[in-house]
PDB file of N, CA, C and O in Angstrom:
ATOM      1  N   UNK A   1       1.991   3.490   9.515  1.00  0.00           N
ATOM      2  CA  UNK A   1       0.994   4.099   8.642  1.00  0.00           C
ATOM      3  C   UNK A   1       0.804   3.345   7.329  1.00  0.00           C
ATOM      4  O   UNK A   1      -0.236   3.571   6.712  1.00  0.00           O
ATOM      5  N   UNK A   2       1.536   2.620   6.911  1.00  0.00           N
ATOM      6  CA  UNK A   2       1.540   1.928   5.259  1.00  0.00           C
ATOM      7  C   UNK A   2       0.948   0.621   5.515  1.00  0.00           C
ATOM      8  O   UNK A   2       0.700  -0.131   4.572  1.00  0.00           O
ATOM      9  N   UNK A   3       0.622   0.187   7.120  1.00  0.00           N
ATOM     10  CA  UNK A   3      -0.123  -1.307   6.683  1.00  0.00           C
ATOM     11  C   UNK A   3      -1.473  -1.087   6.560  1.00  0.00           C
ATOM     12  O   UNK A   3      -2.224  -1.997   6.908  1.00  0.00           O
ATOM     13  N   UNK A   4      -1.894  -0.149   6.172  1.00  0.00           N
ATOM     14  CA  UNK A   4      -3.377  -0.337   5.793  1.00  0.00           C
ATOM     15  C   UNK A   4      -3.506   0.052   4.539  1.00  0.00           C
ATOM     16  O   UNK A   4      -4.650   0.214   4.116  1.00  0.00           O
ATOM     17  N   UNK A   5      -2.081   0.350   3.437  1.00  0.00           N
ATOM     18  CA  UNK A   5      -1.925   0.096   2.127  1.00  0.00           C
ATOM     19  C   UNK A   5      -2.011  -1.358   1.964  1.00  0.00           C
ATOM     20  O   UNK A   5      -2.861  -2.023   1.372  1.00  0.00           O
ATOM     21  N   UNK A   6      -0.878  -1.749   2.656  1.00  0.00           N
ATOM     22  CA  UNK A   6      -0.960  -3.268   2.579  1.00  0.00           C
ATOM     23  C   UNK A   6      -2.055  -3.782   2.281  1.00  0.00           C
ATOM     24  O   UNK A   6      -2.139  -4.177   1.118  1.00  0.00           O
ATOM     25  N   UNK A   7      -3.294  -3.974   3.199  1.00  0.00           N
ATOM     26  CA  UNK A   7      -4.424  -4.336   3.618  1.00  0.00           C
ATOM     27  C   UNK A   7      -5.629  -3.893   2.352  1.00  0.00           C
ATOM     28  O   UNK A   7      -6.804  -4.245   2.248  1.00  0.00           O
ATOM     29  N   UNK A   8      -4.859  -3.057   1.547  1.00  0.00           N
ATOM     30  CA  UNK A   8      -5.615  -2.195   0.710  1.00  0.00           C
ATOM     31  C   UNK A   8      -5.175  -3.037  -0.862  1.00  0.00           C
ATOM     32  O   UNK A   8      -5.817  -3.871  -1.500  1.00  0.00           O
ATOM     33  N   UNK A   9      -4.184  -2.583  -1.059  1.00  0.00           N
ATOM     34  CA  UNK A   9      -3.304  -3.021  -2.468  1.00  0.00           C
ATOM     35  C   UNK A   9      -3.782  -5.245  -2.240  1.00  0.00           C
ATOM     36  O   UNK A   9      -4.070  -5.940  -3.215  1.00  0.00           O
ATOM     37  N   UNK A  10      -3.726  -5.681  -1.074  1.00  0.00           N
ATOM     38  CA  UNK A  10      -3.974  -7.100  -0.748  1.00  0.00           C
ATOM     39  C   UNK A  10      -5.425  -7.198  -1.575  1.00  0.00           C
ATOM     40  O   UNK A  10      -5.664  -8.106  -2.372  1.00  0.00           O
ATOM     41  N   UNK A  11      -6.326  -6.148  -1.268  1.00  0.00           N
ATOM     42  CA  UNK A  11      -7.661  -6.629  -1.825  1.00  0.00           C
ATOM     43  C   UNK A  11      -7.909  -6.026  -2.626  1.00  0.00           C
ATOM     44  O   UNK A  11      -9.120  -5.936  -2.829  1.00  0.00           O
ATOM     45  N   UNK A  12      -7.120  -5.362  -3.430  1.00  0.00           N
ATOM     46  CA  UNK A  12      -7.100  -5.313  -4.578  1.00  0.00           C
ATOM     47  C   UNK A  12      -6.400  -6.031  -5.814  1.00  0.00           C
ATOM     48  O   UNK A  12      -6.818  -6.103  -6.969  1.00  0.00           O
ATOM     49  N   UNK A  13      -5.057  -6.616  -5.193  1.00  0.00           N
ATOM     50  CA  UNK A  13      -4.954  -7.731  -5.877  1.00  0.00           C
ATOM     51  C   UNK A  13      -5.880  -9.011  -5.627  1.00  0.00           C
ATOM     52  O   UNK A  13      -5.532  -9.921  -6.379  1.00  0.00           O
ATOM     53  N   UNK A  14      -6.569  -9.236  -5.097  1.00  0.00           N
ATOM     54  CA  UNK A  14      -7.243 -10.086  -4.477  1.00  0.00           C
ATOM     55  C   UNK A  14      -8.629 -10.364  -5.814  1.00  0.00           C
ATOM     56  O   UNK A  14      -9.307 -11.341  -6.133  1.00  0.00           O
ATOM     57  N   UNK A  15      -8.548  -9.091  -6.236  1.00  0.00           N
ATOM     58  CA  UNK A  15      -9.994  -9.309  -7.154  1.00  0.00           C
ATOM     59  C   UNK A  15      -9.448  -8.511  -8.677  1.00  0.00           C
ATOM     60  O   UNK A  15     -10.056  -7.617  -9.266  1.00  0.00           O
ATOM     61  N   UNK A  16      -7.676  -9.354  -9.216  1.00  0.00           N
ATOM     62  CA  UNK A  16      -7.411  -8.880 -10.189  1.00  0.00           C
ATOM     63  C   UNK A  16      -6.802  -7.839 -10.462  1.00  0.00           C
ATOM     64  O   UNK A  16      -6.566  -7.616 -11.650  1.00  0.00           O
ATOM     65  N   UNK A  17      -6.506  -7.193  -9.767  1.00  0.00           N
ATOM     66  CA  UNK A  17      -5.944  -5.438 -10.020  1.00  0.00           C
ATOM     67  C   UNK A  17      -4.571  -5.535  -8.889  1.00  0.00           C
ATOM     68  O   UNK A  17      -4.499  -5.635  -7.665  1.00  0.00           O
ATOM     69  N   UNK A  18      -3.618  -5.453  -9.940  1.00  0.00           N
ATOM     70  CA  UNK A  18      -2.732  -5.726  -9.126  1.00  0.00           C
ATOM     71  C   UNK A  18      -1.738  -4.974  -8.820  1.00  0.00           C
ATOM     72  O   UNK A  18      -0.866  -5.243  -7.994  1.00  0.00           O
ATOM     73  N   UNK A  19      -1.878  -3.479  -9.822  1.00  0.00           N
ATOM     74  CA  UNK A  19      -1.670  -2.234 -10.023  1.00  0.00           C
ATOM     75  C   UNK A  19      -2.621  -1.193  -9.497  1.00  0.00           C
ATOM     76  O   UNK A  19      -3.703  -1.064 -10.069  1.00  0.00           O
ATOM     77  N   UNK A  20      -2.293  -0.361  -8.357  1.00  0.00           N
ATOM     78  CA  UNK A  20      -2.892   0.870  -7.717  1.00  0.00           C
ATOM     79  C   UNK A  20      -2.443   2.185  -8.261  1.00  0.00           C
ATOM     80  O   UNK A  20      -1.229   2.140  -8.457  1.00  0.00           O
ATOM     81  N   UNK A  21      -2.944   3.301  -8.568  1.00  0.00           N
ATOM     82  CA  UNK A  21      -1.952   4.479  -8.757  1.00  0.00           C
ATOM     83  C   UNK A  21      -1.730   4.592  -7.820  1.00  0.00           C
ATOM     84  O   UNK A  21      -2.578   4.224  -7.008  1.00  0.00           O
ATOM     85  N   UNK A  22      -0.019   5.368  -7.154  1.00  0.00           N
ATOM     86  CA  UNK A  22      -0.413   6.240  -6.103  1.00  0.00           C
ATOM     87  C   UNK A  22      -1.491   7.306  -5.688  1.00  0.00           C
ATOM     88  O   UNK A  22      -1.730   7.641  -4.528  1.00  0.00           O
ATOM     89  N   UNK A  23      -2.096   7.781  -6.810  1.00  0.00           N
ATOM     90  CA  UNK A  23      -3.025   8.975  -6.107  1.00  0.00           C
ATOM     91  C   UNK A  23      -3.900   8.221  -5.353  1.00  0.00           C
ATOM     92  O   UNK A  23      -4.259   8.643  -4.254  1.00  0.00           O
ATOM     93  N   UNK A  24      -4.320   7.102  -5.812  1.00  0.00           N
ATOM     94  CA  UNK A  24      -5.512   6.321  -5.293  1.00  0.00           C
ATOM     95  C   UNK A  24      -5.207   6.046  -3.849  1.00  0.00           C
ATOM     96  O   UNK A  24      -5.959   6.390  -2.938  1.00  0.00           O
ATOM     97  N   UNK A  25      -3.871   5.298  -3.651  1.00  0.00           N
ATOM     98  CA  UNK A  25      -3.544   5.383  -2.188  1.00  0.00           C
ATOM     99  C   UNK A  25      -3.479   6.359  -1.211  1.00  0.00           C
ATOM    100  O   UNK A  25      -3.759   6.369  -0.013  1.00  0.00           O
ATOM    101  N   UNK A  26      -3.000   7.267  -2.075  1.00  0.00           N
ATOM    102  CA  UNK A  26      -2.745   9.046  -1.118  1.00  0.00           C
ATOM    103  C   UNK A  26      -4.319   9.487  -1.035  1.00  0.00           C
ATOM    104  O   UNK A  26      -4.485  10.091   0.024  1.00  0.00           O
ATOM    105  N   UNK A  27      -5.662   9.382  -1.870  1.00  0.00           N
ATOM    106  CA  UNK A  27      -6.456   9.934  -1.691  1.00  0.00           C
ATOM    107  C   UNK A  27      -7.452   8.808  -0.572  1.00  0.00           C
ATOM    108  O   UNK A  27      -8.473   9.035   0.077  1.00  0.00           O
ATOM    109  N   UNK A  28      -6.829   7.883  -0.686  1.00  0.00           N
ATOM    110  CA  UNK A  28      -7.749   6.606   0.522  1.00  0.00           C
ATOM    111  C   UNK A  28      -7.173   7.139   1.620  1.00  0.00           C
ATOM    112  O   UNK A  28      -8.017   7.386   2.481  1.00  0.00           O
ATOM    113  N   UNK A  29      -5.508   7.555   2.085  1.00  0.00           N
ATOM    114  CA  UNK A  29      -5.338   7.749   3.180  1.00  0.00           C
ATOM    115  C   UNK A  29      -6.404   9.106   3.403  1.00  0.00           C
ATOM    116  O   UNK A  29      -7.200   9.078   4.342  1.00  0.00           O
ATOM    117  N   UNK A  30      -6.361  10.059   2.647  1.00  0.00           N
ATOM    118  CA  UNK A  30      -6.862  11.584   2.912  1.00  0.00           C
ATOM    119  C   UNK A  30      -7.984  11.064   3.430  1.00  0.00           C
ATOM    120  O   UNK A  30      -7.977  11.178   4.655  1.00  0.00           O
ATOM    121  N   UNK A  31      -9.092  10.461   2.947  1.00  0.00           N
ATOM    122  CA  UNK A  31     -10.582  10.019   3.151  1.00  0.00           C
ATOM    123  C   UNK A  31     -10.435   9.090   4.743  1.00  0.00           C
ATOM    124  O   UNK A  31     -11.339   9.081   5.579  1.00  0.00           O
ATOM    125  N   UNK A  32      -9.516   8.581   4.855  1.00  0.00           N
ATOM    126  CA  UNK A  32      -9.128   7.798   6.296  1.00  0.00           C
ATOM    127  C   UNK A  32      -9.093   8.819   7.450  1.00  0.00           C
ATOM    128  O   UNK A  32      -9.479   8.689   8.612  1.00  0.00           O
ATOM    129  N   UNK A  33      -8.364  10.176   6.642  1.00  0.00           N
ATOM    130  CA  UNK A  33      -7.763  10.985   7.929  1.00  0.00           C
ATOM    131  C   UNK A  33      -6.355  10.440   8.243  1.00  0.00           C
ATOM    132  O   UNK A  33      -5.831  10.784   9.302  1.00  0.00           O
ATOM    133  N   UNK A  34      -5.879   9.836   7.624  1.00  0.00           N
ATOM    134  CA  UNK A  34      -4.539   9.228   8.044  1.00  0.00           C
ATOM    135  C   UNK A  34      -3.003   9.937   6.859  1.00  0.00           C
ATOM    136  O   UNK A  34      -1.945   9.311   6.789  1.00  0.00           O
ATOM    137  N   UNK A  35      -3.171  10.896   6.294  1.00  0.00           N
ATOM    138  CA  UNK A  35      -2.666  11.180   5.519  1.00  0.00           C
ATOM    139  C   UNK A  35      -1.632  12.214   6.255  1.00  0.00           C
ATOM    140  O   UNK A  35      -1.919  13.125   7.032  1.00  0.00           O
ATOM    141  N   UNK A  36      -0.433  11.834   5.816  1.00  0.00           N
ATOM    142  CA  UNK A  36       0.813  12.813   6.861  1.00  0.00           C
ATOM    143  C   UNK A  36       1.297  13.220   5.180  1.00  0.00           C
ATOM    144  O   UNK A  36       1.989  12.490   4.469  1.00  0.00           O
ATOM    145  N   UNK A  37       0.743  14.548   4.792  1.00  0.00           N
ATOM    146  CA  UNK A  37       0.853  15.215   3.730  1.00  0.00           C
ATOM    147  C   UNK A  37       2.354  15.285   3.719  1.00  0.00           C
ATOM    148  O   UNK A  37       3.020  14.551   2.988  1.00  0.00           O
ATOM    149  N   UNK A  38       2.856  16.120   4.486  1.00  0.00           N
ATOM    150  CA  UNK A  38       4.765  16.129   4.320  1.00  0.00           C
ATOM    151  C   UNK A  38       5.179  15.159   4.258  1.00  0.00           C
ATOM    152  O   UNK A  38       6.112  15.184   3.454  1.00  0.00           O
ATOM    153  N   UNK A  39       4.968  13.778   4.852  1.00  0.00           N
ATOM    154  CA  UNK A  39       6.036  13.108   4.620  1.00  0.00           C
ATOM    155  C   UNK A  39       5.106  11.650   4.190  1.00  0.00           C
ATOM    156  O   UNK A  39       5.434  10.553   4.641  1.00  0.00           O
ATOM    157  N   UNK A  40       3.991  11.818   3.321  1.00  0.00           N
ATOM    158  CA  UNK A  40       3.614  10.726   2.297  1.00  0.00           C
ATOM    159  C   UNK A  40       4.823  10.136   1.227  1.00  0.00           C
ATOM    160  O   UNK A  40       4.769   9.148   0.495  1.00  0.00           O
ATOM    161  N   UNK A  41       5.474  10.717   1.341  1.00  0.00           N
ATOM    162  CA  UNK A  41       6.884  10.085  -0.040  1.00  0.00           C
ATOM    163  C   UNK A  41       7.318   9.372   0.964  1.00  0.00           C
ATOM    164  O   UNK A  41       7.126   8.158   0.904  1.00  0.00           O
ATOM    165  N   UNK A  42       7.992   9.923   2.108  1.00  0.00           N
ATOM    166  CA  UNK A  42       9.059   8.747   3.240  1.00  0.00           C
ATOM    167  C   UNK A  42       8.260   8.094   3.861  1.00  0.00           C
ATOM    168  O   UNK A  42       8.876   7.210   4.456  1.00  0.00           O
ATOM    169  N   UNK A  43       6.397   8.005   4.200  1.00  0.00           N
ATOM    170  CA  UNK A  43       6.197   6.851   4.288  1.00  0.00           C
ATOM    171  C   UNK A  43       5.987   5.226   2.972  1.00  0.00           C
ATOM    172  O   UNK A  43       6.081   4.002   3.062  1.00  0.00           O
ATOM    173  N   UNK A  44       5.735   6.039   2.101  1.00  0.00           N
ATOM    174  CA  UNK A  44       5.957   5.117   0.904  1.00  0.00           C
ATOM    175  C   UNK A  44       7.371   4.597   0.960  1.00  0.00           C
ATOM    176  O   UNK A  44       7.537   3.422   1.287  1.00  0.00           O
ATOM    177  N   UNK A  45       8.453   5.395   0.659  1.00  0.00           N
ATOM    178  CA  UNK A  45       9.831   4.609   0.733  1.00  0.00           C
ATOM    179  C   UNK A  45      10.225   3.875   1.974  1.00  0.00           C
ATOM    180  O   UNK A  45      10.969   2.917   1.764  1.00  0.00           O
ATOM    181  N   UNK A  46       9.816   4.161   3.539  1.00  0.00           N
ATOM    182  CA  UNK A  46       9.625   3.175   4.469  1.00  0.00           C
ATOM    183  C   UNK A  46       9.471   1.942   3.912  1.00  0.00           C
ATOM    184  O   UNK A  46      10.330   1.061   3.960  1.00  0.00           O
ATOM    185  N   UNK A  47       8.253   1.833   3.308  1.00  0.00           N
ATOM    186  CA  UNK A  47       7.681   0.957   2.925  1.00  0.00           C
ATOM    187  C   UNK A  47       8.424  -0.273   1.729  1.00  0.00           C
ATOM    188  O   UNK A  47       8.052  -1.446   1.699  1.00  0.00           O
ATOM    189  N   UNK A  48       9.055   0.059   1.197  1.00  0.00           N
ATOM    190  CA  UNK A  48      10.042   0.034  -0.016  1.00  0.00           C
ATOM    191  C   UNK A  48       9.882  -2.090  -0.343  1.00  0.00           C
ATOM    192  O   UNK A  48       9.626  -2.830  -1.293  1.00  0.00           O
ATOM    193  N   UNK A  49      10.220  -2.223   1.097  1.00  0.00           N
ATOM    194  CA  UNK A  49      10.400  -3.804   0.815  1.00  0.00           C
ATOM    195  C   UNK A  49       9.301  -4.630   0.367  1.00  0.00           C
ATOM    196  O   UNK A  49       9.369  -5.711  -0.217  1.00  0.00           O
ATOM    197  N   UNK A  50       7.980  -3.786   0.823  1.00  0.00           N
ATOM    198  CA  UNK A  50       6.852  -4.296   1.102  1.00  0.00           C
ATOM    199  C   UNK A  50       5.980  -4.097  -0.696  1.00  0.00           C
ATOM    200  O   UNK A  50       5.379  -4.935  -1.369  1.00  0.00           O
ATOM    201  N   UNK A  51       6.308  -2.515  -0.987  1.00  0.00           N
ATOM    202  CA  UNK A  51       5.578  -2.050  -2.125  1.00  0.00           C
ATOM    203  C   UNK A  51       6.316  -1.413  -2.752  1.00  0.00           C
ATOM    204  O   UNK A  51       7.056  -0.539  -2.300  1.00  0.00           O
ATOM    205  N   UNK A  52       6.178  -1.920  -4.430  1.00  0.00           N
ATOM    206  CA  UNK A  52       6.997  -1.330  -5.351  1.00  0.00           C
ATOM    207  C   UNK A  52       6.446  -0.049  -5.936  1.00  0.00           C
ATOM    208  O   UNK A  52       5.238  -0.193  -6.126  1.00  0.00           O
ATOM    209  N   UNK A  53       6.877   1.162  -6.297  1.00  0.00           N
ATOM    210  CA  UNK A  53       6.824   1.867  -6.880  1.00  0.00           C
ATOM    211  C   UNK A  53       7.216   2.192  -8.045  1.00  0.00           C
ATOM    212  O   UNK A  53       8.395   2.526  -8.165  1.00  0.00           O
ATOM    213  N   UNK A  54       6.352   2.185  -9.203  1.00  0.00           N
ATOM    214  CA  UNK A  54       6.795   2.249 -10.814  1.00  0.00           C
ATOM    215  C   UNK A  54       6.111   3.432 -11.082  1.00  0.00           C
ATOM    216  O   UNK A  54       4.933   3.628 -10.783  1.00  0.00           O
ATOM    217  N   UNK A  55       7.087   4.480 -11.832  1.00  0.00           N
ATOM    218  CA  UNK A  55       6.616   5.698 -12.909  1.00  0.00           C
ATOM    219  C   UNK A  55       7.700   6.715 -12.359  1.00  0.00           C
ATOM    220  O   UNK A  55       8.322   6.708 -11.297  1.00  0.00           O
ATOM    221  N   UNK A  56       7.722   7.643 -13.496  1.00  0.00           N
ATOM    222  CA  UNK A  56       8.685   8.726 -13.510  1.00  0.00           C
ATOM    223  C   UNK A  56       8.131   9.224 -11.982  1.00  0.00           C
ATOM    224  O   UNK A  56       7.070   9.051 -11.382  1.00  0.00           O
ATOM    225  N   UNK A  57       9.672  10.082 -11.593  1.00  0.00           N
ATOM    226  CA  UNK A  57       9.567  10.862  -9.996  1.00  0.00           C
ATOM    227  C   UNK A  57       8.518  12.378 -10.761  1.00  0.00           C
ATOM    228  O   UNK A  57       8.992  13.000 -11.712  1.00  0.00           O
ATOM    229  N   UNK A  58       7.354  12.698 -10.259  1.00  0.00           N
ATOM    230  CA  UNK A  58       6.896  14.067 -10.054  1.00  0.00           C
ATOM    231  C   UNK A  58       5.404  13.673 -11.319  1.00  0.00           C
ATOM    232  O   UNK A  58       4.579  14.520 -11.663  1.00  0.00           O
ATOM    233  N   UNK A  59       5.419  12.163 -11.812  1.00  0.00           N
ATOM    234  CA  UNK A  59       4.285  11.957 -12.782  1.00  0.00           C
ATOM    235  C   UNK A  59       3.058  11.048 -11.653  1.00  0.00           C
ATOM    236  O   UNK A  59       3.245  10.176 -10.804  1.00  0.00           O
ATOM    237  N   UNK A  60       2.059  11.602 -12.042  1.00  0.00           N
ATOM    238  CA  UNK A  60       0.888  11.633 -11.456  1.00  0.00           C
ATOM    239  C   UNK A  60       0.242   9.869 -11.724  1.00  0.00           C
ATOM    240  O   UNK A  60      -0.643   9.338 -11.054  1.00  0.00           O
ATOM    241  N   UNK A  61       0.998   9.246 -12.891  1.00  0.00           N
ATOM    242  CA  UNK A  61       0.895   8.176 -13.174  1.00  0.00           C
ATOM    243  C   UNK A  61       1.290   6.873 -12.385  1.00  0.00           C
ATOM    244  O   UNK A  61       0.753   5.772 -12.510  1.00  0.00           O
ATOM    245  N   UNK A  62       2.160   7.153 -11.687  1.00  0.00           N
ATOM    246  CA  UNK A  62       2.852   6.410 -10.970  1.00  0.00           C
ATOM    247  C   UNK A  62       1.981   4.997 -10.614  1.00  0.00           C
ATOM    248  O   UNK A  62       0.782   5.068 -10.887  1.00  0.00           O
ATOM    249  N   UNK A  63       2.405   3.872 -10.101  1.00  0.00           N
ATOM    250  CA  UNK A  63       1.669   2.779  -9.739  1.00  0.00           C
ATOM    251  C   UNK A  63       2.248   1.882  -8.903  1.00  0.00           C
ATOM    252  O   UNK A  63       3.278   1.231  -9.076  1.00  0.00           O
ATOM    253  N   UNK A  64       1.367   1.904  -7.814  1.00  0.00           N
ATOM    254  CA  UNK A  64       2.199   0.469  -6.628  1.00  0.00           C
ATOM    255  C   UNK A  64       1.619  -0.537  -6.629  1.00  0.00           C
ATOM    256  O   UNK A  64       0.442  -0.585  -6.986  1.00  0.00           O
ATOM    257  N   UNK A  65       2.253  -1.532  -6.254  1.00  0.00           N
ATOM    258  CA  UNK A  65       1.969  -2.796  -6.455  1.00  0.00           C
ATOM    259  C   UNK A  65       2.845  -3.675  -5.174  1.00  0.00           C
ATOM    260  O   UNK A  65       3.998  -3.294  -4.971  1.00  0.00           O
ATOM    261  N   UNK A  66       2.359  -4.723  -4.404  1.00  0.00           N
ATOM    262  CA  UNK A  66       2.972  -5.956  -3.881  1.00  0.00           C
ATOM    263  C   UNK A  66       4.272  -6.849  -4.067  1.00  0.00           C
ATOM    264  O   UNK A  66       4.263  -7.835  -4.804  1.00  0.00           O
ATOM    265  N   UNK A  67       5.054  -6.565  -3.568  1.00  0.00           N
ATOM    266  CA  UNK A  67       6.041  -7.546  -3.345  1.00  0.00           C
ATOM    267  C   UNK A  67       5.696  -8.554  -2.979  1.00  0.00           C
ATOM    268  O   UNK A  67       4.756  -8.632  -2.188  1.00  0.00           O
ATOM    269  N   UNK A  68       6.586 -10.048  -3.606  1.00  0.00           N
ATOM    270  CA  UNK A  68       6.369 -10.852  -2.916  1.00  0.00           C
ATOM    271  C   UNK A  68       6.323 -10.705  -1.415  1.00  0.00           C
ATOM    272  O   UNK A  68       5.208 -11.078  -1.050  1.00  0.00           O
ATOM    273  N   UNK A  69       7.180 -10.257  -0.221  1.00  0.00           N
ATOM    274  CA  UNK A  69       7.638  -9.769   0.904  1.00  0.00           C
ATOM    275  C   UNK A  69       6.250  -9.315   1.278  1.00  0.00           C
ATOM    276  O   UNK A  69       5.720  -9.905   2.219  1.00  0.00           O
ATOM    277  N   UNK A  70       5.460  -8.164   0.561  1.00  0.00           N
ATOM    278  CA  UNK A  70       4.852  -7.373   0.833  1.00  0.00           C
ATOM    279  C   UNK A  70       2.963  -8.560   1.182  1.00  0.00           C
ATOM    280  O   UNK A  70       2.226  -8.678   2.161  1.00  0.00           O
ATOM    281  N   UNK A  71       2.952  -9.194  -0.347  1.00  0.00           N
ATOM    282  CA  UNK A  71       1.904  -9.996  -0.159  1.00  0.00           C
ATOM    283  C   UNK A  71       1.822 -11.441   0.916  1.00  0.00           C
ATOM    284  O   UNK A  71       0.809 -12.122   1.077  1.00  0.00           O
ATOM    285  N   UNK A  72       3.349 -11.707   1.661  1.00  0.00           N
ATOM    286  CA  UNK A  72       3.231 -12.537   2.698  1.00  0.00           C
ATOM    287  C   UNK A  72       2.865 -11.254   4.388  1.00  0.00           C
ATOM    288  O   UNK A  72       2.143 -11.495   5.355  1.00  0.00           O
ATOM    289  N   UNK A  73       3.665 -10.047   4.114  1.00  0.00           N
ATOM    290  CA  UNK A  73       3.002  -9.340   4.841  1.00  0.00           C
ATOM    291  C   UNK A  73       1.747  -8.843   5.368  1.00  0.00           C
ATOM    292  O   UNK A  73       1.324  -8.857   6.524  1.00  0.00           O
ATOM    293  N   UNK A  74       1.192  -8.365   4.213  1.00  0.00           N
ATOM    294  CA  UNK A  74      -0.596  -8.071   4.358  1.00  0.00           C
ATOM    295  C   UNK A  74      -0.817  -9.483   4.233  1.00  0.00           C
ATOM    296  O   UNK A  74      -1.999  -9.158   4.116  1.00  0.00           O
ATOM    297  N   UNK A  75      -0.833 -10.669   4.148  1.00  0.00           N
ATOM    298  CA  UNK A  75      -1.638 -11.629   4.882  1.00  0.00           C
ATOM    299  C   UNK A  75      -1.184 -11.886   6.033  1.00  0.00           C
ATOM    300  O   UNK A  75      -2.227 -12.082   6.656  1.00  0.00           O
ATOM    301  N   UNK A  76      -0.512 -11.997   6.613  1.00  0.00           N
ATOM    302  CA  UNK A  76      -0.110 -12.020   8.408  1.00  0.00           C
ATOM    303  C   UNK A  76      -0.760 -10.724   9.098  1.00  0.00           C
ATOM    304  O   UNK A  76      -1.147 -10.828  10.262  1.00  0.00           O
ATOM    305  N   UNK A  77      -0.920  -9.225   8.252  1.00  0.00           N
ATOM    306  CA  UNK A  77      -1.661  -8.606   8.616  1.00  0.00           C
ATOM    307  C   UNK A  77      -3.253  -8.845   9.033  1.00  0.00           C
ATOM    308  O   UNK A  77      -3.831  -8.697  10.110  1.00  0.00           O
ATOM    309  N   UNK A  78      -3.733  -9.289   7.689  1.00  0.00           N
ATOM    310  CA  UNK A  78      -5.093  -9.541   7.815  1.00  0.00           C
ATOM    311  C   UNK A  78      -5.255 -10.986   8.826  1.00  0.00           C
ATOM    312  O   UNK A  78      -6.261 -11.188   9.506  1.00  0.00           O
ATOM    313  N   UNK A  79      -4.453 -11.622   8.791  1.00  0.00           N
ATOM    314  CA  UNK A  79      -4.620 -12.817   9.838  1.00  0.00           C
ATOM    315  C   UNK A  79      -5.150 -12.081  11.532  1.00  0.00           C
ATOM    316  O   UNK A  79      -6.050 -12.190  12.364  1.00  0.00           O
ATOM    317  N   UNK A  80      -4.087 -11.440  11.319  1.00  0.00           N
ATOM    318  CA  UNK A  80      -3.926 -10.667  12.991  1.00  0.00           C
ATOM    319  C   UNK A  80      -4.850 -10.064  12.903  1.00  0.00           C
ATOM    320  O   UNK A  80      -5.438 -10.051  13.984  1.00  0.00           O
ATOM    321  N   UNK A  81      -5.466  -9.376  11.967  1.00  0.00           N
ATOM    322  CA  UNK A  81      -6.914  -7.966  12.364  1.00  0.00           C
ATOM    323  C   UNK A  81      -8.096  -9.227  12.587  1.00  0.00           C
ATOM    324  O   UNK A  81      -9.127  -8.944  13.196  1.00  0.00           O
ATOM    325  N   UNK A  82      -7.871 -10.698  12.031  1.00  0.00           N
ATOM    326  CA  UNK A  82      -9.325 -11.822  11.563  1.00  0.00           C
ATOM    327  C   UNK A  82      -8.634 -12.353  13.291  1.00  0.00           C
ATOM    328  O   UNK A  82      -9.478 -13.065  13.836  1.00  0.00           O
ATOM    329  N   UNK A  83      -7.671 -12.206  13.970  1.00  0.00           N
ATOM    330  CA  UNK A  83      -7.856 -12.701  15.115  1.00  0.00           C
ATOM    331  C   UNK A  83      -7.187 -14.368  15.173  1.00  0.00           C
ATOM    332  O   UNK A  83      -7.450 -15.119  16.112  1.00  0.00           O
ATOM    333  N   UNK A  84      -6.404 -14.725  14.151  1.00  0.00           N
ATOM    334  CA  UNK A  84      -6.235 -15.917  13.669  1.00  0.00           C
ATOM    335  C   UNK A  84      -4.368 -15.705  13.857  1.00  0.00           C
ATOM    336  O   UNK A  84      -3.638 -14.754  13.578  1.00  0.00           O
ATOM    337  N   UNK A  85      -4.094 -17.004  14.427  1.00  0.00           N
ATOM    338  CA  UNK A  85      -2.511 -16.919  14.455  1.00  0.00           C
ATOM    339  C   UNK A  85      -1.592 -16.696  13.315  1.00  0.00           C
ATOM    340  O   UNK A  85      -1.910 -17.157  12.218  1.00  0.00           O
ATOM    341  N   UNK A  86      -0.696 -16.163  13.431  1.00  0.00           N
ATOM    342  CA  UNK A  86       0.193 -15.746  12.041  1.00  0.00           C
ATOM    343  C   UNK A  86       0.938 -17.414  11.781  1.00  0.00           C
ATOM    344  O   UNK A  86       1.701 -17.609  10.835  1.00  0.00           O
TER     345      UNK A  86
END
């Protein structure tokens, strides 16, 4: 469920913004239909290697951002969706 954050946070660093809030991610999944309301926190921490999470636990402020790890990931992602060898 988190590589189409990947794919997301990628093109948004992509054009400067290299900081997402979480709400922004949680409300792209909702609009996707892909949103697993109970356990949106343990798919974010799944995610852990890939995307960092900065801001107090329970503040609305919060902000993710790319790992190195994470930004060689979502491009092997987007390689594979463009049909192009990793």
């Amino acid at each position: 469920p988190w590589k189409g954050r990947l794919a997301y946070l990628w093109g948004k660093r992509s054009v400067g913004i290299e900081n997402v809030t979480l709400k922004e991610l949680r409300d792209l999944c909702e609009q996707q239909g892909c949103l697993d309301e109970g356990n949106f926190a343990k798919h974010m921490a799944s995610a852990r290697q890939e995307i960092v999470v900065d801001g107090t636990k329970g503040s609305t402020l919060k902000v993710c951002k790319l790992t190195r790890p994470g930004i060689d990931a979502a491009q092997a992602l987007l390689k594979e969706l463009n049909g192009s060898p990793s």
